[in-house]
C-alpha positions as CSV (number, residue, x, y, z in Angstrom):
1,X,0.0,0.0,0.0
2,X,2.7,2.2,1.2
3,X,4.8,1.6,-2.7
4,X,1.0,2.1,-4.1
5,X,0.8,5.4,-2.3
6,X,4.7,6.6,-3.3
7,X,4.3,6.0,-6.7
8,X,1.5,8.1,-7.0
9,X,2.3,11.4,-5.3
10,X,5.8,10.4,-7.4
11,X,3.7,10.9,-10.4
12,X,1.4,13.6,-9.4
13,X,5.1,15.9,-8.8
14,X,6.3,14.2,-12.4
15,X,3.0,15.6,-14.1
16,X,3.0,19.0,-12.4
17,X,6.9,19.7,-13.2
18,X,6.3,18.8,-16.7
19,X,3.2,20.9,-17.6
20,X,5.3,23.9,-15.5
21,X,8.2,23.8,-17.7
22,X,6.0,23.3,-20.7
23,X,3.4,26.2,-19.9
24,X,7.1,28.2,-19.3
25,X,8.4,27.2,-22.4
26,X,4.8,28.4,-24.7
27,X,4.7,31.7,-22.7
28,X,8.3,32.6,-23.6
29,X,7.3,32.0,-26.9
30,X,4.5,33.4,-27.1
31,X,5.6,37.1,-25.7
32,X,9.6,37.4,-26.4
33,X,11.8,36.1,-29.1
34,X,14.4,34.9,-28.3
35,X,17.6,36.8,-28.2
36,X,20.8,37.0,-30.5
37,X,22.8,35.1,-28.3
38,X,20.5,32.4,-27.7
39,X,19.6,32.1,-32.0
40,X,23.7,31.7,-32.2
41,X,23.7,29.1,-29.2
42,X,21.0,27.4,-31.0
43,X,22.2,27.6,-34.7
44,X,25.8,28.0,-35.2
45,X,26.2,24.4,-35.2
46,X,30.1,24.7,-35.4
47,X,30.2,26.9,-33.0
48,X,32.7,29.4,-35.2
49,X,30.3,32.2,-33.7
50,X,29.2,33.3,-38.1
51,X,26.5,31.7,-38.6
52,X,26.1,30.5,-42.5
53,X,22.8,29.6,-45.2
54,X,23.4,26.1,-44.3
55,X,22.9,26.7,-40.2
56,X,20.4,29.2,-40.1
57,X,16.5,28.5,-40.2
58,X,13.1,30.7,-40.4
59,X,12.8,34.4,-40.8
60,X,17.1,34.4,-40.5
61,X,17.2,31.8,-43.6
62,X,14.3,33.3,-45.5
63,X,16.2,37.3,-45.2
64,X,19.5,36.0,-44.9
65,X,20.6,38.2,-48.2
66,X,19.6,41.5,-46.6
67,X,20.5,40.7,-43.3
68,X,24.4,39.7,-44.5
69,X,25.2,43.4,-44.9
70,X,28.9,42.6,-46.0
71,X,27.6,40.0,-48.6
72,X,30.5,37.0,-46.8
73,X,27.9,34.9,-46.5
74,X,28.0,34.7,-43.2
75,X,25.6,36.4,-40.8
76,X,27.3,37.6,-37.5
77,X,26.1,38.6,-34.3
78,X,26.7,42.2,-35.3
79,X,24.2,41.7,-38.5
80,X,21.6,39.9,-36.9
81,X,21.1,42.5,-34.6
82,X,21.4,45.1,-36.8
83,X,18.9,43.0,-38.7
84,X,15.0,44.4,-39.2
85,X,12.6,42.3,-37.2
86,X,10.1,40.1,-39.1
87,X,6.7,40.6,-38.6
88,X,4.5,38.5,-35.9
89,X,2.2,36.5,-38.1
90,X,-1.1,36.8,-36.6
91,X,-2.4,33.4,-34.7
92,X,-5.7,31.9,-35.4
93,X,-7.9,32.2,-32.7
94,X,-9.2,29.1,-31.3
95,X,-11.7,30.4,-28.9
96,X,-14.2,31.3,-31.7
């Protein structure tokens, strides 16, 4: 009964840490982008701090030509955050 009972509350805490660092995760994404340093932490898979065509994804990958402002083709932390900011696409709303 007692190993029943452990298990149990072990799970409720499991469940409740998980959906905290998941509703943490959606409301960071929801109100801030992330910053410079954490897009090159992400990205620059070769950890060279440039981060190239191949590395890059999204809004970086889809504007990288007007964002690389020396034309290297590399993008560095200096050009991405120099870099205009792409505009919020508007969410769906599901409530309706």
């Amino acid at each position: 009964m007692k190993v029943k009972m452990s298990l149990a509350v072990m799970s409720c805490m499991l469940l409740a840490f998980s959906c905290r660092a998941q509703n943490s995760n959606n409301e960071r994404r929801n109100h801030e982008p992330p910053s410079v340093d954490e897009l090159f932490e992400h990205m620059d898979e070769n950890e060279d701090g440039l981060l190239s065509e191949k590395e890059v994804k999204g809004p970086l990958q889809e504007m990288f030509s007007k964002i690389d402002t020396n034309e290297d083709g590399y993008l560095s932390k200096e050009e991405v955050e120099k870099a205009p900011k792409p505009q919020r696409r508007e969410r769906p709303n599901r409530n309706k």
